[in-house]
N, C-alpha and C positions, 0 to 999 in steps of 0.2 A: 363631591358635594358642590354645588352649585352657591357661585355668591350669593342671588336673590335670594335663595331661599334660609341663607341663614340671615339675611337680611332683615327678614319676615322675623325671624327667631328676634333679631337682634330687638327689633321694633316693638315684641310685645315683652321684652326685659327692659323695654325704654316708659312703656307704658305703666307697667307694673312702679318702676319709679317712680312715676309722676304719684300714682295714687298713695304710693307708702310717703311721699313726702306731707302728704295732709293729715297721715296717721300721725307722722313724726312731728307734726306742729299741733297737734292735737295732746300729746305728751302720752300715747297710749303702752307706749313700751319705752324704755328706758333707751338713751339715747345710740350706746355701741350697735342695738341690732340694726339700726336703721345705716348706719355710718358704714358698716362692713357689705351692706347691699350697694351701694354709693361707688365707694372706693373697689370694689370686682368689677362692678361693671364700666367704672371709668377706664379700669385697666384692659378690660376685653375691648373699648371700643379702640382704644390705642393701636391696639396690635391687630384688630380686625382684618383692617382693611392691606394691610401686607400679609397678611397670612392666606387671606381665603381667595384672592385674586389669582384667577386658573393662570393666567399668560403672563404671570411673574416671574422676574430671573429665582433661582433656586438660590437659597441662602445658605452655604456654608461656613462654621467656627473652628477655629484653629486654638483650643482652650488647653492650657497645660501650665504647671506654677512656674516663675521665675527662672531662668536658665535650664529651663527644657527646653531650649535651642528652636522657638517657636519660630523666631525672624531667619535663622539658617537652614531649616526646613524650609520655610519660602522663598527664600533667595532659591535655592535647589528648584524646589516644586515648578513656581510659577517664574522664575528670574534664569532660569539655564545654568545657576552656580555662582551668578554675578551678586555682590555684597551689596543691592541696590537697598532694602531696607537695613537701615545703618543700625548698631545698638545705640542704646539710649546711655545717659553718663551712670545712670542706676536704673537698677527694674522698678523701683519707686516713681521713676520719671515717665516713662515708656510712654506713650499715646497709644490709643486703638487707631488702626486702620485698615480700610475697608476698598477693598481692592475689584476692583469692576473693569468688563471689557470697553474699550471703546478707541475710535479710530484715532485720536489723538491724545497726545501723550502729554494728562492735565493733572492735578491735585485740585481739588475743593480742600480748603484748610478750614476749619472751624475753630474759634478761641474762645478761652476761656470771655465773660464778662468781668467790669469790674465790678460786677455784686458776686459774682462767683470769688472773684479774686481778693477784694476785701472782705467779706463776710464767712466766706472757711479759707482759704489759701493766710490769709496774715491771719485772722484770729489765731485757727489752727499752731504755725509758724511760731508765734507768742507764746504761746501754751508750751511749747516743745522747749523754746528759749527758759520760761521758769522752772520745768523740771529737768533739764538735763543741768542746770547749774544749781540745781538743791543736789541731785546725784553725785555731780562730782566733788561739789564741796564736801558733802557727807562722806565720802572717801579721803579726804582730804584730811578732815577730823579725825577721822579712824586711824587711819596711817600714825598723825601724828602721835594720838593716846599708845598707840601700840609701841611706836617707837622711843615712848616715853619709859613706858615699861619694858620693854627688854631695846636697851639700844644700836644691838648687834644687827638687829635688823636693818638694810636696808631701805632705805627710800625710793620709792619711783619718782619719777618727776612729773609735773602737772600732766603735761603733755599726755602720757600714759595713762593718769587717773583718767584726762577728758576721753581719750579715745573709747577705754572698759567701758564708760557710762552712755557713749556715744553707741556704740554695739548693743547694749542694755535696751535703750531707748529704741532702737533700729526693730528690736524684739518685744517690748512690751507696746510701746505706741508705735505703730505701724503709719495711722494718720497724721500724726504732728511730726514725722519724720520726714516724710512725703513732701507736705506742705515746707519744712521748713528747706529741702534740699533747693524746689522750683524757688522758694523764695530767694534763696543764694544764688541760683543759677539767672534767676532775672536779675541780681544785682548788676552783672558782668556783660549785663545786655543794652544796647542803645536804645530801645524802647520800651515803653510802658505800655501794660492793657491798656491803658485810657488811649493810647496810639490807634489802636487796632480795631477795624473792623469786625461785626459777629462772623462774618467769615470770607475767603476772597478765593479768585480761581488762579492758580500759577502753571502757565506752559510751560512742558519742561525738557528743554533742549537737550540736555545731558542730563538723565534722571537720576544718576548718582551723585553727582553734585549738586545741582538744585534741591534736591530733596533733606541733605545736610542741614540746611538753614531751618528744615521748621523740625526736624524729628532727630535731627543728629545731633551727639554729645554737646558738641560748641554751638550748637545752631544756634542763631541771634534770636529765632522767635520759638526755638521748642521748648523754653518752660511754659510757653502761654499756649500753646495748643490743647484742644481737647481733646480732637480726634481729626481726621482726613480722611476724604475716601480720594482713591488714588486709581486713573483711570489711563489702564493699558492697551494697545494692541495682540492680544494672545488669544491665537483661537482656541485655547483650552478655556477660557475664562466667558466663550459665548456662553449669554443664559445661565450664568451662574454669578454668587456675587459672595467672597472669599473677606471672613472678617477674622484679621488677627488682630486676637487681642491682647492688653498688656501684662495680662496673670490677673485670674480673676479674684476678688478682693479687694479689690482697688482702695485704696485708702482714700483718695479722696472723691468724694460724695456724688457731686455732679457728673466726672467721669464713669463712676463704677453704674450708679447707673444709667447712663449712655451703653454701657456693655451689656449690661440686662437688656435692653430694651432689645439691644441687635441682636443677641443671643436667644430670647424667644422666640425672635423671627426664625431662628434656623430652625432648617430642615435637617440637615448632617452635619454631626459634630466632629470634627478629628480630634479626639483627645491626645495629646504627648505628654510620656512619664521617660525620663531620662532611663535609658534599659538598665545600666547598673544600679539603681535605686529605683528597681521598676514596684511601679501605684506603692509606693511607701506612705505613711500617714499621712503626709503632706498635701495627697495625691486624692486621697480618701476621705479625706476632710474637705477636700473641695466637692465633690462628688456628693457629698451628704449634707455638707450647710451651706455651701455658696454656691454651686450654680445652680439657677435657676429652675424650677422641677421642668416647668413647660419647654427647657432648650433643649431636650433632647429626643428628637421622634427616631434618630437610626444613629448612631456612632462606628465609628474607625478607631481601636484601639494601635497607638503606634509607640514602638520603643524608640525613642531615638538616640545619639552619638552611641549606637549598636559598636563600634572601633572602641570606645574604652569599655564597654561588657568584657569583650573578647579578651582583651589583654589582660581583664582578671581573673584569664584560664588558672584554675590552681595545680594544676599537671607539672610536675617539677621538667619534665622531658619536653626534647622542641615535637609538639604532634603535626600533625597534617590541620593543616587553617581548614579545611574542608571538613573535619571530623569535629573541629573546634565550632564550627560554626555553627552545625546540628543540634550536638553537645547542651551548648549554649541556648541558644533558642527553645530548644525542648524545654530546659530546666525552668528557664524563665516563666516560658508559657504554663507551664505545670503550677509553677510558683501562683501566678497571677488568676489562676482558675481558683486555688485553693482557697485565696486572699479575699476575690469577690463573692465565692458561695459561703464561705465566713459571715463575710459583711452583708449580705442578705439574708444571711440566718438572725444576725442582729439586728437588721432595720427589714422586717421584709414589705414594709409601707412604701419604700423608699423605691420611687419608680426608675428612678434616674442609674440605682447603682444595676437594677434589673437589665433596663436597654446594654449599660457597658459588657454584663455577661454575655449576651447576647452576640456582642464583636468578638467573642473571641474566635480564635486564636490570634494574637498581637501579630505587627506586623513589624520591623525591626529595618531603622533606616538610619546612615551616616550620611549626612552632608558634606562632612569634611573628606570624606573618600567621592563623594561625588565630586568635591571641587579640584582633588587631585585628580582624578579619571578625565575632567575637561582641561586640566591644564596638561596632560601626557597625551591628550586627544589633536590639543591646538601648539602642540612643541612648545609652551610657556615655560619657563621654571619654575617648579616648585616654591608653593609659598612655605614658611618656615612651620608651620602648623602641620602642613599635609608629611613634609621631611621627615617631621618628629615621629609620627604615628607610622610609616612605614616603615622608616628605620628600626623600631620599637617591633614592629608583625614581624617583616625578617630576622631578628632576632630569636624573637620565641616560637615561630613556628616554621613550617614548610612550605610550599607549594605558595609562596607569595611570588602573586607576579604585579610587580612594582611599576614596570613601563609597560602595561598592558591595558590600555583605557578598558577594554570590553572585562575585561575581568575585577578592576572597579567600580565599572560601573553594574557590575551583579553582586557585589557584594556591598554596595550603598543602596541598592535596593529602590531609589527615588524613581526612575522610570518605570520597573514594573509594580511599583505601586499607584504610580499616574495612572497608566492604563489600566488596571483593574478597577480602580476605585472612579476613577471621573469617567470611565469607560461604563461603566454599570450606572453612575450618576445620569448623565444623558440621557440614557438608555431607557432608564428610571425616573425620569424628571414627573412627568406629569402624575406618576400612581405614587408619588414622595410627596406631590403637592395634595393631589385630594386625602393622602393618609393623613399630612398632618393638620390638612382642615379638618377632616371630621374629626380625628383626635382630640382636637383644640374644640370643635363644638359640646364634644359626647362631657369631656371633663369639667370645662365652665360650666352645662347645664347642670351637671350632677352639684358642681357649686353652690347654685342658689338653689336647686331645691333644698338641699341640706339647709340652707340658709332660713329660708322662709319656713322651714318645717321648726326650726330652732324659735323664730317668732311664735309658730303655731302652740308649740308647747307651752310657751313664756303665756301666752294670749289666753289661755285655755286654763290655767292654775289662777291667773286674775281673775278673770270670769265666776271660778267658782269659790274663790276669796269673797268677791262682790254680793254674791248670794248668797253668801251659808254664813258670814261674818257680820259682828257690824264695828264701827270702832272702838269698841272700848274691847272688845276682843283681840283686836289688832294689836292694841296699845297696850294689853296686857302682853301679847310676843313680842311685842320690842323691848319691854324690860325684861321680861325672862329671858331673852335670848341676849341681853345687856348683863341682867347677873349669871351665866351662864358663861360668857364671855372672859368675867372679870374673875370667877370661880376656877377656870383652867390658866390664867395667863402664866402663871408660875409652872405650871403643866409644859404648856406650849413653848416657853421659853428654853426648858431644862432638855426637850426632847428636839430640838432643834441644834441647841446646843452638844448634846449627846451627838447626834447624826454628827454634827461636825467635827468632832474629836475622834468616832469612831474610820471616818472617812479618812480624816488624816494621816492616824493611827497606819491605815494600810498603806497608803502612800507613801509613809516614809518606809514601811514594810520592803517596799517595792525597790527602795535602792539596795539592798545584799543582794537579789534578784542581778542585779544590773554588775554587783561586784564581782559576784561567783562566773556571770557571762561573759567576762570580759578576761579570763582566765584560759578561754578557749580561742583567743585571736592571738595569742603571743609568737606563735610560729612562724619563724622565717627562712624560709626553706634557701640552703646553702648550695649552689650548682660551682661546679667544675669544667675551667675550659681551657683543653688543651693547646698549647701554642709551640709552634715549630718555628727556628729562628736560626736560618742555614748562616755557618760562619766561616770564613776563609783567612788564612795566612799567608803570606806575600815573603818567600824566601827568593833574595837574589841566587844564591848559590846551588839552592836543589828547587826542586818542584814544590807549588803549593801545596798547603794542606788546603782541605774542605771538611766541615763535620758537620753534626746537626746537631743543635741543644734541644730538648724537649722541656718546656713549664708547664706544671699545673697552676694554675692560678684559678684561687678560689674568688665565687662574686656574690649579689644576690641584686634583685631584682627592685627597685623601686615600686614596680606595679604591684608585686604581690605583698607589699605592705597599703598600698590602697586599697588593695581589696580586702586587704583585713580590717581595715580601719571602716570601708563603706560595710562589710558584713558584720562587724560588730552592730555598727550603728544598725541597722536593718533590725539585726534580734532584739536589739533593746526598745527598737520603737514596736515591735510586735509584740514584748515582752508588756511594755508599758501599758499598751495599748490595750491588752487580754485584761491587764492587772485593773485598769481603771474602770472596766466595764464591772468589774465584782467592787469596785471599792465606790464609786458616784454613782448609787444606784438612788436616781433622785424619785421612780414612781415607788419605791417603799418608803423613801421618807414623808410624799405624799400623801401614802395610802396608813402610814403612823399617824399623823397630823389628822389627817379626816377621823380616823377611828378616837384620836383625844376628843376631837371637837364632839364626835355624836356621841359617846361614852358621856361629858361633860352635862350634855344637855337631858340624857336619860337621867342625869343621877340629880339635876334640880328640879325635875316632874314637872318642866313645862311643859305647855302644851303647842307642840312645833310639827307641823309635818316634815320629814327629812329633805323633801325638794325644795322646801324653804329658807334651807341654810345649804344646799350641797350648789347652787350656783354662785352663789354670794364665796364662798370657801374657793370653791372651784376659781372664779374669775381670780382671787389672791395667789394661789399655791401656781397659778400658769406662768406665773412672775418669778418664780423659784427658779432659778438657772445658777448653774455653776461656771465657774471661769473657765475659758480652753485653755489645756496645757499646749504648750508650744516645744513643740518638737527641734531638736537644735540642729543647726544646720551646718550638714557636711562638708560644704565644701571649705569653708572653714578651717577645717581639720585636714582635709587632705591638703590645700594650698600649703602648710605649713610644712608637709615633705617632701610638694614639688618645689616649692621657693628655697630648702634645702640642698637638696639632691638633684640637682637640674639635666645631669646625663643621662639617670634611667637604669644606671647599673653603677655599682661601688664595688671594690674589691679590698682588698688586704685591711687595714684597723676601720676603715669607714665600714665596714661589716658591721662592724659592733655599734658603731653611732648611731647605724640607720636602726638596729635593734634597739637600743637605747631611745633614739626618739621614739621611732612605734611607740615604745612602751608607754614613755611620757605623751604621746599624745593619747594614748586611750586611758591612760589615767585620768585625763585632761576632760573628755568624753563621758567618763563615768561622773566623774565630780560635777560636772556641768549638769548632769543629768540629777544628779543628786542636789543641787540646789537649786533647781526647777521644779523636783518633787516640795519640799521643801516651800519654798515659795507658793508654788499653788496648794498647798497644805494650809498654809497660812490664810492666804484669798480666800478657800473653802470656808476655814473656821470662823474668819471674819464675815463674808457673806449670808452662812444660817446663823450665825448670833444676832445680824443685824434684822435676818428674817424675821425672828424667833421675837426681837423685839417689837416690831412695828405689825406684826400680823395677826394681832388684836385686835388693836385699833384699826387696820385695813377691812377685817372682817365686818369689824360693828359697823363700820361707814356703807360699806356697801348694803348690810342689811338693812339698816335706819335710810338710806335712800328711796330703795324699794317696799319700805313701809308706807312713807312718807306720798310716792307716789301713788299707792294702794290709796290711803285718806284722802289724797284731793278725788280719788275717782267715787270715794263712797260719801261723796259731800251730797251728789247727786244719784243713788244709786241705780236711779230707772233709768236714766239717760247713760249711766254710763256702761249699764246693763246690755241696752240695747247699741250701742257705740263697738264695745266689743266683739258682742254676735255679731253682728254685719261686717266688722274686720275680720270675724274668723271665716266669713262666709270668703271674704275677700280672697283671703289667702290661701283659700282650700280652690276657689276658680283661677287662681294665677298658678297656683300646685297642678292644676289639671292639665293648665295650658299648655305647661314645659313638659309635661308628660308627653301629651298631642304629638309633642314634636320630636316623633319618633324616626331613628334613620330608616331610611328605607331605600336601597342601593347607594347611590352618590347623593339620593337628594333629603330635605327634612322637608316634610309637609305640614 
């Protein structure tokens, strides 16, 4: 598709505004239809002109949640293995950056403002500082009344209460968490946003080093960053332009959307899901409420640190690493088809989870085996990470070849996924760029015609208000439709109420669900390893003895209690996740709520047409949302029996410890999970009570609006008669327009 010609497009959508802005000062339609033409089209013009420009570098995302090892896939990808993008001190921190060719080796730094920075950064900050010290005090209290009453109890000490509430908070506010860590992390800083530039250019001599100070843990200016685009020499990167991002969701406002905007622009998304919790809720929940619909025209699904998949072979015997790997990758892959034709049987609106099926079959990559494979390639020593994970493969299987660069580096997988995927990229550039412009044209048209057709309707029931009514007719529906109102509220209340007690009801259902699953992880498979210990005696007088002692020595594996602990979690977020779809099923409560209201109104024998009240109801009930439950995070749970058990295998009475924790940490798991249900049981109940209260009075306001509106237009009825038809004539020639603009090969005419 040709820019001018959507330019043309663009120009009679820029038109069309002009003239709905005189409808809209004219007061002819209530004011949201005009505001949501407004703000789409502000938004197409934004991204317009990066999207539809043929000789643009291609935009690729690197999108995947928190510790999907998104910055060590790039270190790998585009960096050779080198740790040039540093981690951040938390993934609440992280900046976007946006990684471009070019012949010198520069960063553009962008910072925050200080309206950015006083206006959500400290407010935010504040916010976090009064609730997490109501939490911990509230614990505090607790403690104390409890120890009051049975005093054998134990005390923790502050320290421990703040930290529980500190975790809480990490989990419930995600934004004033964020905000308050940058706010810490500027304290320890020599300068202040008021210092700083909106943004400056740094050469960077040593780009591991330099690069420290604005985006690494200590860096003097990486709380105040907002984002960088960071400019390489790498002929992989001609004509392309590589945005990692910091996990999308961003808690704070200004940055996350900075990620939207650059994420529209993309043409190819590589999505990463850590392969042993491959696309888990966490993963699927981004997929379906936070990214963007318009960022994904082609996706790369990829498994990454593929090295701990593997070593939670549950095969009690050492197999062949090569039958492991198959194994492995099948199941997954099987796994992850299963998961997204699931979730498109549930959402099948949802364009975004469509394109991910689309990539499949995943692709499975280790970095950390690629950074072992360049350091056995370049004679380096092992770093202590790469040590752990081999030592750990030779152990549980065969055929590892340890000093054999080519053979890690086929089983990290990062070069022939370079070549395939940016090899087909190039290849692909130009028919990537006109797909996702006309993509991006065909769906914003379909936009506003829906849009303008939603006016047409709205325009079209006034009309015949205008002529078949006159006020006092009116004015008799808005008290009928006031006592009619005031007739159901006890109605409306109780069944709101009801939803929210029945809703709970399941939810807590949901935790025996969680108790009886958690009954199938206890297993800890016991191995046996022979050891041979030649021994000699040292006789002056005769010849030595020589003999051989043989031990059995029993052990068991550290890994294969992470794997139980990550495949518990997995079932129960599946478990959860089935369960909630049957238990917050908010279009029946909806379609309960509408059936009170017109029930209510048949049985006080007004006189209402039902289009009368179903947009008014309509516009309230779209307000209806339930709380996201938050799925608890594993790693969590596993750090606590690698910070444990740090060798990787236990023998003799630590057998039973590591059995013993397992168990307590999945206790640990279930109960978590169970006061999560719990909790948002609560949020639920409280939510439609609060609904159930105010959604009267929401109703009558919107309806008494558009009465009210209706009367000033029937002050005048021949002028406003005639004022309408020639808007309707309007909007039926701007409806035709967008039609016109039918595609036709690459071009729109």
């Amino acid at each position: 598709m040709k820019q001018n010609n959507f330019q043309r497009l663009l120009d009679k959508l820029t038109k069309i505004e002009t003239s709905l802005l005189q409808d809209e000062k004219a007061h002819l339609l209530s004011e949201p239809y005009f505001q949501r033409f407004h703000q789409e089209l502000t938004k197409v013009k934004t991204h317009a002109e990066e999207i539809l420009t043929r000789n643009r570098t291609l935009k690729i995302g690197i999108i995947g949640q928190v510790k999907a090892g998104k910055s060590s896939f790039l270190n790998a990808l585009v960096f050779d293995g080198e740790d040039i993008l540093p981690q951040a001190a938390t993934p609440m921190t992280a900046a976007l950056t946006k990684i471009v060719y070019g012949e010198k080796a520069q960063a553009e730094v962008f910072f925050y403002t200080p309206q950015d920075w006083e206006s959500g950064i400290e407010r935010l900050a504040n916010r976090y500082q009064s609730i997490f010290d109501e939490k911990w005090q509230g614990r505090r209290r607790q403690q104390q009344i409890a120890s009051q009453q049975q005093p054998a109890l134990s005390v923790q000490p502050d320290f421990v209460l703040q930290r529980a509430a500190a975790h809480e908070m990490e989990q419930e506010f995600p934004q004033e968490t964020a905000a308050h860590q940058l706010l810490n992390m500027s304290r320890k800083c020599d300068v202040t946003v008021q210092d700083l530039p909106v943004s400056k250019v740094v050469l960077l001599n040593d780009m591991q080093e330099d690069l420290k100070a604005y985006i690494g843990a200590e860096g003097v200016y990486t709380p105040f960053v907002k984002y960088l685009v960071l400019q390489i020499d790498n002929p992989l990167l001609k004509g392309l332009e590589i945005v990692d991002t910091p996990g999308l969701g961003d808690p704070i406002l200004s940055r996350s959307q900075k990620t939207n905007d650059f994420l529209i622009q993309c043409d190819l998304v590589f999505l990463l899901s850590v392969t042993s919790q491959f696309l888990n809720r966490d993963d699927l929940d981004l997929l379906q409420h936070t990214l963007p619909a318009e960022a994904i025209q082609k996706a790369v699904l990829v498994g990454t640190k593929f090295d701990q998949a593997l070593l939670e072979d549950p095969s009690r015997n050492c197999r062949p690493l090569k039958e492991v790997v198959l194994a492995t990758s099948k199941k997954i892959a099987q796994s992850a088809r299963r998961t997204l034709e699931r979730e498109c049987d549930l959402a099948p609106q949802n364009k975004v989870m469509d394109k991910v099926k689309e990539s499949l079959p995943p692709q499975f990559t280790s970095s950390i085996l690629y950074r072992a494979a360049r350091e056995v390639e370049q004679g380096k020593t092992l770093g202590t990470g790469e040590k752990h994970i081999l030592s750990q493969m030779e152990r549980r299987f065969t055929g590892v070849e340890s000093d054999n660069p080519k053979f890690l580096m086929g089983l990290a997988n990062i070069n022939r996924l370079k070549k395939r995927e940016f090899d087909k990229v190039h290849a692909e550039k130009e028919a990537l760029i006109a797909m996702k412009s006309s993509t991006f044209a065909k769906e914003k048209r379909h936009v506003f015609l829906q849009q303008l057709d939603d006016m047409q309707l709205e325009a079209e029931k006034c009309l015949h208000t205008i002529q078949t009514e006159d006020l006092d007719m009116l004015q008799k529906k808005l008290v009928d439709s006031q006592n009619a109102m005031r007739s159901m509220h006890k109605q409306i209340r109780a069944a709101f109420e009801k939803c929210g007690l029945d809703t709970a009801r399941q939810l807590i259902g949901i935790k025996n669900n969680i108790n009886q699953l958690m009954e199938e992880f206890h297993d800890l498979p016991i191995k046996t390893d022979t050891r041979e210990y030649h021994r000699t005696k040292e006789h002056w007088f005769r010849k030595d003895e020589h003999w051989t002692e043989i031990e059995h020595v029993k052990y068991a594996e550290v890994s294969a209690v992470i794997h139980n602990i990550n495949a518990f979690v997995t079932r129960a977020e599946t478990n959860v996740s089935q369960n909630l779809q049957l238990a917050i099923d908010i279009d029946r409560i909806r379609d309960e709520i509408k059936n009170i209201v017109v029930q209510a109104f048949l049985k006080s024998n007004a006189e209402f047409d039902e289009d009368d009240i179903a947009g008014p109801v309509e516009l309230v009930l779209s307000r209806v949302t339930m709380p996201k439950f938050q799925i608890v995070q594993r790693d969590s749970y596993t750090d606590m029996i690698v910070k444990q058990f740090q060798s990787g295998v236990v023998e003799g009475q630590n057998i039973h410890q590591l059995a013993l924790s397992q168990t307590r940490v999945l206790e640990k798991i279930a109960a978590d999970i169970a006061g999560r249900l719990e909790q948002q049981a609560q949020e639920i109940q409280t939510t439609l009570t609060e609904q159930g209260l105010t959604f009267n009075d929401d109703v009558k306001a919107q309806i008494e609006a558009r009465v009210h509106l209706l009367e000033s237009h029937m002050q005048d009825r021949k002028q406003s008669a005639v004022a309408f038809t020639e808007f309707l004539k309007r909007l039926e020639s701007y409806k035709n327009e967008l039609r016109l603009s039918v595609e036709v090969g690459d071009d729109f005419v």
